[in-house]
N, C-alpha and C positions, 0 to 999 in steps of 0.2 A: 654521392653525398647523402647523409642521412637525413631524413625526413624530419623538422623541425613542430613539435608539438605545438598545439594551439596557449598551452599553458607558458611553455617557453615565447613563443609570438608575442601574448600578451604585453610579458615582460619585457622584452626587448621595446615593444613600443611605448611601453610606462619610462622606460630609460630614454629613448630618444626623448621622449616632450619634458622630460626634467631636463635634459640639456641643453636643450634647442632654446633660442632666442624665436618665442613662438606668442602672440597674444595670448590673451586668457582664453580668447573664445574660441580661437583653435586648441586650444589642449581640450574645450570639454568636448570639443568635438571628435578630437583622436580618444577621448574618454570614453564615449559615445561607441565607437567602434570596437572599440578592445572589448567592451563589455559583451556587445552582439557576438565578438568568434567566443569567449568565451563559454557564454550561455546558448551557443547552437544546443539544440536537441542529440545524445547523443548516436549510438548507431542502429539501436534498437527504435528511432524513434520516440524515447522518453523523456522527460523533463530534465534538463541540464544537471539541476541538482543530485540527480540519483545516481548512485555508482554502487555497484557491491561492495559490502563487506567479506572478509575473510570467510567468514560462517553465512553468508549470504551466498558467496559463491560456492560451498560446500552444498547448502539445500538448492540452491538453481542448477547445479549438475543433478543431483539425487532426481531432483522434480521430473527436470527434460528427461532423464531414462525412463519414467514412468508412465510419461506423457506419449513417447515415442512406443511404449508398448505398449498402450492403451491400455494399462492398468489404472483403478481408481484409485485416487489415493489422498489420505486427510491428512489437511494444515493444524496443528494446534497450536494457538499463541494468544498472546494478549493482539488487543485494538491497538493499532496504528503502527506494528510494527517492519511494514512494508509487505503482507502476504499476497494481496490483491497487487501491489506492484509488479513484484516477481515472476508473478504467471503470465500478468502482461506483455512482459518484459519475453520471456521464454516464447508464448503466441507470434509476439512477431517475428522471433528470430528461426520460428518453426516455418512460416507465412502461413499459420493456420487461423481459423476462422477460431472468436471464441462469445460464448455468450455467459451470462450471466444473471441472477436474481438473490434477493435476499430473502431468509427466511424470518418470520416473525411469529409469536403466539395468537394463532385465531386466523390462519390465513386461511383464503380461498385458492383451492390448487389448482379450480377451476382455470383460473387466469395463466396459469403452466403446462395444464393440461392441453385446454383451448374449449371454442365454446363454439356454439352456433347462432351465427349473425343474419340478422335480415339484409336484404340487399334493396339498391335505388326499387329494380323491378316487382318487389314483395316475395322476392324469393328468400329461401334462409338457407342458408350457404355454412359449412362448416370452416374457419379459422383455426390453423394452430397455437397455440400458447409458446412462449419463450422456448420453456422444456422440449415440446413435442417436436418443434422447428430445430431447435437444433441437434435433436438426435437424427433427425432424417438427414440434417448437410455434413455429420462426423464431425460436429465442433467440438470444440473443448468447451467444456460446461462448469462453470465457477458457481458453484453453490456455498454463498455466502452465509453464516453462523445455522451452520449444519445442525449443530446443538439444541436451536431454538424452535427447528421443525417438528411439524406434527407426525403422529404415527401413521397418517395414511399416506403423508406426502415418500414416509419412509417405505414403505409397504412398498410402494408402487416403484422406487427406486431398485428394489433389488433383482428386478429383471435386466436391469441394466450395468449393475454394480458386480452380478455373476461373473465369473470366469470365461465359462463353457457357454453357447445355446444364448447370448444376449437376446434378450425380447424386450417389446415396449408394445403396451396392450391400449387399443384406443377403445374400448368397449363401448364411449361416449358415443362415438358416431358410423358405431357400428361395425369397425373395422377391428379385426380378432388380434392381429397382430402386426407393426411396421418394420421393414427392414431396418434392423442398426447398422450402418458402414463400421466395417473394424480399423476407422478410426476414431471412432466417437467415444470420449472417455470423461470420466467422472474428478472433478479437483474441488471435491469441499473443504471448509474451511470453517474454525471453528474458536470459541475465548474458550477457556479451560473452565468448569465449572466451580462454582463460589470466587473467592477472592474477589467478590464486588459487583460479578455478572448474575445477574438477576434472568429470569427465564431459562436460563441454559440446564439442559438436561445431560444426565452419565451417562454414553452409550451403552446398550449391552452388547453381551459377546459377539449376540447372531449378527449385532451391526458391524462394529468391529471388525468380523471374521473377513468382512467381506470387501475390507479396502488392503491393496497389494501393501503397501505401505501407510504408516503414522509418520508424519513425521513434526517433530516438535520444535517449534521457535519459541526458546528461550533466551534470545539477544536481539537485535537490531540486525536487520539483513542489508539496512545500505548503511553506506559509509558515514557516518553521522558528522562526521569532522567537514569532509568535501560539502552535505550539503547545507552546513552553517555559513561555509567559508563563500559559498555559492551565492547564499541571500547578507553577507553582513561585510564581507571580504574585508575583515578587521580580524589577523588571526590572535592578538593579544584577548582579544573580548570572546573570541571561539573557545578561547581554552579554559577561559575562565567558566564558560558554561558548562562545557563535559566535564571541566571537574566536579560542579553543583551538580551536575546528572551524574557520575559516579554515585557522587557521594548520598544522592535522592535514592538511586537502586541496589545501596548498600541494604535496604529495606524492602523486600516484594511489597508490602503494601503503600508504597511510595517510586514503584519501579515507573521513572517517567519514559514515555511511549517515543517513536521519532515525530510522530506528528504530532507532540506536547511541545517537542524541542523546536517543530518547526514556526510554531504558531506563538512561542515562546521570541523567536529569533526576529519574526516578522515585526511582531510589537515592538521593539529594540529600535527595530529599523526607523519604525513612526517617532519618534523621539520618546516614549513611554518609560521609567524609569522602573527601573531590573525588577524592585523591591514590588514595585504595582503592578505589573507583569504576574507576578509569582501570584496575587491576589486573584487577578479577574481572568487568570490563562489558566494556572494549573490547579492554587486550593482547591474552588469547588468542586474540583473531578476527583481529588479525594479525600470528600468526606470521611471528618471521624480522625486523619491524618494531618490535616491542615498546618496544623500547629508545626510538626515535624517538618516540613518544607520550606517554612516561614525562617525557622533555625539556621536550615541550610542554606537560603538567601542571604539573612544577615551575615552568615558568617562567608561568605563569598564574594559578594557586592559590597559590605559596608562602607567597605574604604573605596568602592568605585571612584572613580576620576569621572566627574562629569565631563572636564573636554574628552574625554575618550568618546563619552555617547554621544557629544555634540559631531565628533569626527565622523561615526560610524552613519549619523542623520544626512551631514553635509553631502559622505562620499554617496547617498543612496540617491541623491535631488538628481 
């Protein structure tokens, strides 16, 4: 007998309690239920909602062979469109350890590097930093908007980003150089410079040269359809939304992100109407474009059916 999907289960249960001679408060209670197998976390441990896309599981193969050779190697993409998920996703299914920071203009790398702490007794004890930690346990190291760092924080990367001879120099506390475990490896990640990202810097060659792989996200890595269907589970109102997101990313400077869509979905959910949604969810994020999306609502939503959203509020109570 073949093993019957949690999505098929659902269903079969949503059938029984439409035929069943059943109270109300037991149906919301078999409602209740169906909705927990649905949204289990799924085998990687992630959020219900996330599932790969076509070209997600294209770069989540790519990534895992690079991850598994301990080559370093950079993300380039817009914000929100699942990068930092994906590596997640690949950590756990490696069962590897992984750590992670963000880079910003004007940091201290101190805090990466590690510093020397006093202790209860008045002793001063040296601490590692994120960085330093986890090159000594061979984690996977997520360094987040690569672009934005500074050039000593990069300087100091490239004993670790080599090929041949990895080193990692603690000069700070004396110590000339720490073992790298060859499996400690390098997954920064990074927005493409201009199109609206401010601070981000052009790599050059030398940096470049030194990651095994680039690789570029130019789509959505999860399934964008599953995880609307996942927070709104009204697929007429699903679809109407990926078409307004088609038809938004018909324009890179209007290209909306998954986490626009998600944050987008959620307001729906609260009974918030499509049109004022678009206003305090997605305009202000791009400036200068506003106008241009506002277009794409009307012409999408206009004739919305309000029992529709009244439905979509109902099923979420």
């Amino acid at each position: 007998m073949s093993e019957i999907s949690d999505t098929d289960l659902a269903k079969l249960l949503q059938s029984v309690v439409a035929n069943a001679k059943t109270t109300e408060e037991e149906i919301k209670e078999t409602k209740a239920e169906i909705k927990k197998i649905v949204k289990k976390p799924n085998e990687h441990g992630l959020p219900s909602w996330f599932k790969l896309s076509k070209f997600g599981e294209q770069i989540a193969g790519e990534l895992e062979g690079y991850i598994e050779e301990s080559d370093p190697t950079l993300l380039i993409g817009g914000t929100g469109m699942g990068k930092t998920v994906i590596l997640e996703m690949i950590a756990k299914k490696l069962k590897r350890d992984s750590v992670g920071f963000n880079c910003y203009t004007g940091m201290d790398i101190a805090q990466l590097i590690g510093i020397w702490r006093p202790t209860a007794s008045g002793e001063i004890t040296w601490q590692d930093g994120v960085l330093s930690e986890g090159i000594r346990n061979g984690a996977i190291i997520r360094i987040e908007e690569y672009t934005r760092a500074n050039p000593e924080l990069k300087s100091r990367l490239f004993g670790i980003l080599d090929s041949r001879n990895r080193s990692w120099n603690l000069f700070e506390n004396g110590t000339k150089d720490i073992h790298v475990p060859k499996q400690t490896v390098i997954v920064a990640s990074a927005n493409p410079t201009g199109n609206g990202y401010t601070g981000t810097m052009r790599e050059d060659k030398a940096s470049m040269s030194r990651f095994a792989g680039v690789l570029r996200i130019d789509e959505p890595l999860a399934d964008e359809k599953h995880a609307l269907m996942d927070t709104l589970e009204n697929e007429k109102l699903v679809d109407r939304i990926m078409n307004f997101a088609d038809a938004c990313r018909k324009d890179k400077t209007t290209y909306l992100s998954t986490r626009d869509l998600h944050f987008f979905a959620k307001a729906i959910k609260r009974g918030i109407d499509p049109k004022r949604v678009c206003e305090t969810v997605l305009m202000p994020k791009y400036e200068g474009n506003d106008s241009a999306i506002l277009t794409q609502a009307r012409a999408y939503f206009e004739e919305f059916d309000v029992k529709d959203l009244d439905s979509v509020v109902e099923e979420s109570v």
